[in-house]
C-alpha positions in Angstrom: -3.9 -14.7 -13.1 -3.6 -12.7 -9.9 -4.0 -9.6 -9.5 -2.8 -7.3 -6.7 -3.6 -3.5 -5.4 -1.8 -1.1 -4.0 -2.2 2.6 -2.3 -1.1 5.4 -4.1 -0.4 9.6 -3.4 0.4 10.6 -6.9 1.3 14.2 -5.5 3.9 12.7 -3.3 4.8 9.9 -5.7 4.5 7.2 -2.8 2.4 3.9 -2.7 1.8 0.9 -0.2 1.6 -2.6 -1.3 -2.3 -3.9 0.0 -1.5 -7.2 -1.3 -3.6 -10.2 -3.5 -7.2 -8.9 -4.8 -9.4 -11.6 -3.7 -13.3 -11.0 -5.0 -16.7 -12.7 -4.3 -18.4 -15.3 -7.1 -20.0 -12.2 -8.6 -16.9 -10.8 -9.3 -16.7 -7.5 -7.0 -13.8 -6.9 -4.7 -14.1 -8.2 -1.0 -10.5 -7.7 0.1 -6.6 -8.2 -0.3 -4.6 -10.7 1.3 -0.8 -10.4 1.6 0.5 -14.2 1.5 0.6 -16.0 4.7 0.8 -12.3 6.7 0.5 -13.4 10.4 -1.5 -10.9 12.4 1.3 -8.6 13.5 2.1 -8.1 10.1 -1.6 -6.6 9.3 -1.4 -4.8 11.9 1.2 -3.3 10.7 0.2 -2.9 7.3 -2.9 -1.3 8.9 -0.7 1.0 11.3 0.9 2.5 7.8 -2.4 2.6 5.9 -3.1 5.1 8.5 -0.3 6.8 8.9 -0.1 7.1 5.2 -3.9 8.9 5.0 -2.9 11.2 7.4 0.0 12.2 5.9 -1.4 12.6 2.5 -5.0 14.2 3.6 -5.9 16.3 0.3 -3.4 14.6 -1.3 -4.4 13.0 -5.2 -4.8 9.6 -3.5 -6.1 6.2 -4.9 -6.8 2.2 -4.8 -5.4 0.9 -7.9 -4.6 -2.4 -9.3 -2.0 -3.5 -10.5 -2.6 -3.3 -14.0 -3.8 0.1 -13.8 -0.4 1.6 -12.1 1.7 1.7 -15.2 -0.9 3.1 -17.4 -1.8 6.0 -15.2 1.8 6.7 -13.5 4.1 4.9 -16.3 7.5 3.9 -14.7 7.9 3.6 -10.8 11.4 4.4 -10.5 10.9 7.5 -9.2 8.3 6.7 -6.3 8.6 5.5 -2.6 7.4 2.0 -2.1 6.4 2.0 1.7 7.2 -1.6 3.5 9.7 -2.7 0.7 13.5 -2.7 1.3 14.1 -2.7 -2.4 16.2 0.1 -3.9 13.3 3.0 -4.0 11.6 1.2 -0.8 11.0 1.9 3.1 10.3 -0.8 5.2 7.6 -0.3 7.5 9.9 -0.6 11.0 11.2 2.8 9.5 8.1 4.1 8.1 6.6 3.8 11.6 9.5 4.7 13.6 8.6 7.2 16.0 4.7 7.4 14.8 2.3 7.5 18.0 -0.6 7.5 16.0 -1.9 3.7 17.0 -0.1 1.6 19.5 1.8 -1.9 18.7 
């Protein structure tokens, strides 16, 4: 079973998909992997990861997975899903539109 973590502003009711938990033999978290994500598209993901922290500085903020989301926030109907073009999403293009805080 997969499982997959995200960050969250529970004050703003936003969160950013960080992708696939992938953890070491001992069990502990090393880092997540978003598919086949070419290096542009980390980038990217990293240009919003920032972004989003700076927005959200003092903000009720946290690395949760998957499982925990729906236990701590319950539905997420009502929150912004930054880089998804899904009903309650943002894609990233518009997210970062017009942010000069890191290059492309």
């Amino acid at each position: 079973m997969s499982i997959y973590g995200q960050l969250d502003c529970k004050d703003c009711k936003q969160s950013i998909f960080l992708g696939k938990a992938i953890r070491d033999d001992r069990g502990a978290l090393r880092y997540f992997v978003v598919g086949t994500a070419s290096t542009d598209e980390y980038r990217t993901l990293s240009r919003a990861v920032f972004k989003f922290f700076a927005e959200h500085v003092g903000h009720d903020i946290a690395v949760l997975y998957d499982y925990q989301w729906e236990d701590l926030y319950g539905d997420e109907e009502n929150w912004l899903q930054i880089g998804d073009d899904d009903v309650n999403g943002i894609s990233f293009d518009k997210y970062l539109k017009g942010w000069p805080g890191w290059p492309r």
